[in-house]
N, C-alpha and C positions, 0 to 999 in steps of 0.2 A: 972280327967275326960278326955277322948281320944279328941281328937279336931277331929272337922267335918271338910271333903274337902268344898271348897268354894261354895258356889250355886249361881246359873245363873238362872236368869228369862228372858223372854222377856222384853222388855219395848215400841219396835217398832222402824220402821224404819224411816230412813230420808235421806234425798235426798244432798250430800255435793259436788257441782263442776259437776256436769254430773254421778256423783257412787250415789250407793243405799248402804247403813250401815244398818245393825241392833243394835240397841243397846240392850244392857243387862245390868241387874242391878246384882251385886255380891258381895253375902254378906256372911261375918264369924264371929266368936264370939272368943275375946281370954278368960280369967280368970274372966273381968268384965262385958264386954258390946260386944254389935255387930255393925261391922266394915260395913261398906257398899262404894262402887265405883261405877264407869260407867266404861265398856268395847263396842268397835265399831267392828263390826266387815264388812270388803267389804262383795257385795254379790257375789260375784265369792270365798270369804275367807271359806275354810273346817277346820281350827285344830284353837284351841285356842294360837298358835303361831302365826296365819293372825291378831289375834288382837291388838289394840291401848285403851291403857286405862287412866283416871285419877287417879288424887291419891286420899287417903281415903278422902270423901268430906263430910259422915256421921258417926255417931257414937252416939248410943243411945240402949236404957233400953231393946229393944225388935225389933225381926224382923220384923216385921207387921210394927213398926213407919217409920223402913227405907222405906219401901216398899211404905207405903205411902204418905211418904218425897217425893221421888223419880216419883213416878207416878201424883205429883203433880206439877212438874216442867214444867213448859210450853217450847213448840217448841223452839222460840229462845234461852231460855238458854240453851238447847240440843244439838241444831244446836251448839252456841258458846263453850261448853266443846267438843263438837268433834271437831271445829276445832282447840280448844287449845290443845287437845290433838293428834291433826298432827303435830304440832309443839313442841312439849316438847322439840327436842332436840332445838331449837332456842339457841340464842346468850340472855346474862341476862345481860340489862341496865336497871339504874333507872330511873326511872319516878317521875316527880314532884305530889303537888295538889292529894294524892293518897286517901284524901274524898270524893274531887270530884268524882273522879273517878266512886267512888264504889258508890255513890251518881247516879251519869248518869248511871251505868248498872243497879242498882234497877229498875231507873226510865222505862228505854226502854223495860223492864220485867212487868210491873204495869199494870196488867188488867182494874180494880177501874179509873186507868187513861187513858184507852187508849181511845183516841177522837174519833176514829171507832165504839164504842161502847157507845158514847151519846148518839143516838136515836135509839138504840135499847132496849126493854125491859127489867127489869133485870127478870131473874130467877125466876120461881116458886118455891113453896113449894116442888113441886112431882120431880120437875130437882134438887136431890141430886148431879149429877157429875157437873152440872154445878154450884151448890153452893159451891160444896167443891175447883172447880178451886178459888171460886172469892175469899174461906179461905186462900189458900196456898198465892196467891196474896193479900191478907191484912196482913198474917202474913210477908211477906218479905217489903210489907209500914214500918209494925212500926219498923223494922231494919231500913228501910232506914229514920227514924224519929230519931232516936236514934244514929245514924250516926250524922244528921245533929247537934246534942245540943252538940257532941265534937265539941271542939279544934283542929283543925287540927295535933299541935306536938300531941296531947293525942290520935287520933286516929291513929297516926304513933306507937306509942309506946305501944296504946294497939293491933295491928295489930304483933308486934314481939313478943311480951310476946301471943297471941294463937298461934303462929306457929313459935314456938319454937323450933329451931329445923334442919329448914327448909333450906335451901342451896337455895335461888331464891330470885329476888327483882319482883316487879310488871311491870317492863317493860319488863318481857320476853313474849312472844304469848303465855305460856300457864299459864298465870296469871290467866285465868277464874277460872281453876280449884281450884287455891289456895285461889281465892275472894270467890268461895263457902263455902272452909271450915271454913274462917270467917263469913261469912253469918251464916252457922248453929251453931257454938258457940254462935255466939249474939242472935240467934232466942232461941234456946235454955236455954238461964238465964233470956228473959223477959217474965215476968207474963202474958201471953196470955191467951185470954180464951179458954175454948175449942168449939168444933165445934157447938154442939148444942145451947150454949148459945150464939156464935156469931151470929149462924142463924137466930137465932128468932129474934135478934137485928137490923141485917139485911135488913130482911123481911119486918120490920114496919119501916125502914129508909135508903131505898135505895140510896136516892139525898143527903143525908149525907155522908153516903161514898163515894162516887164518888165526891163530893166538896172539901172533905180530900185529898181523890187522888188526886185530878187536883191539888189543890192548892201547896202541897208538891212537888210534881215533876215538873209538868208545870208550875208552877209561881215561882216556886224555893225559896217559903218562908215555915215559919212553920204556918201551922193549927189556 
């Protein structure tokens, strides 16, 4: 089969140091599966030579899932691959504690826990975009739940064995990108359910989740 040139979607813009970027999501398919990244481009930038991109941070069965991996990422994690991705060429030291770490970016990403959003109502029935945010945000909780029940050396060690490969440690600035594609590996192999039956779940237990969230992140214990 002929391989297809890579595709470029929108995904929007965002505001980094006083520039305007747009982002695009770019996705291709080798012999198994389809590859998917984030590309930045300035807004003054015409040719896809002006652009700055991550490395593959998806990879999954069908284009549609990337797509909707990807438009389910919220602002700050966006913001933070663009700026990890100004820095790719950075200097590569290692960092201690690299649980925690990925531990604390979950958390700062956790809708379910963001305290801005205690007295506010959650979501109807009919606000499908906004439930599907609060999904993409509980599926990255139970990574960062599943994080939490390693072993610090067993989360080192299962961090080289998925990004095998890989020439960088976590103390370089564009480590975001490389915490993503651990992120979606581990999302990936646990049993999640799917959308709809989260929903409904959801729906008739809203101060549930949210007591999950706060307590896993903000109190820094488990559930």
């Amino acid at each position: 089969m002929q391989a297809l040139p890579p595709r470029h979607r929108s995904v929007g813009f965002l505001d980094q140091e006083g520039e305007t970027w747009a982002c695009f999501l770019v996705t291709f398919r080798d012999a198994d599966r389809w590859h998917g990244y984030l590309s930045f481009r300035r807004g003054d930038g015409e040719t896809e030579q002006d652009e700055i991109r991550t490395a593959v941070i998806f990879l999954e069965e069908s284009e549609a899932e990337i797509d909707r991996k990807a438009r389910g990422l919220g602002r700050p994690l966006l913001s933070g691959l663009l700026a990890s991705a100004l820095h790719t060429a950075g200097g590569r030291n290692g960092t201690p504690r690299l649980r925690g770490w990925f531990r604390h970016m979950l958390a700062e990403n956790s809708l379910l826990a963001d305290p801005s959003r205690a007295d506010q109502e959650p979501p109807d029935r009919e606000d499908v975009a906004g439930l599907r945010s609060l999904y993409a945000s509980y599926r990255l909780d139970q990574v960062a739940h599943f994080i939490a029940l390693l072993r610090p050396e067993d989360f080192q060690h299962a961090v080289d064995r998925i990004l095998e490969g890989q020439a960088f440690d976590f103390g370089a600035k564009d480590r975001l990108q490389f915490a993503m594609m651990v992120v979606e590996y581990i999302e990936r192999k646990l049993p999640l359910p799917p959308f709809d039956v989260w929903m409904e779940d959801y729906l008739a237990h809203p101060d549930t989740y949210q007591l999950y969230a706060h307590t896993l992140h903000r109190e820094g214990r488990l559930p």
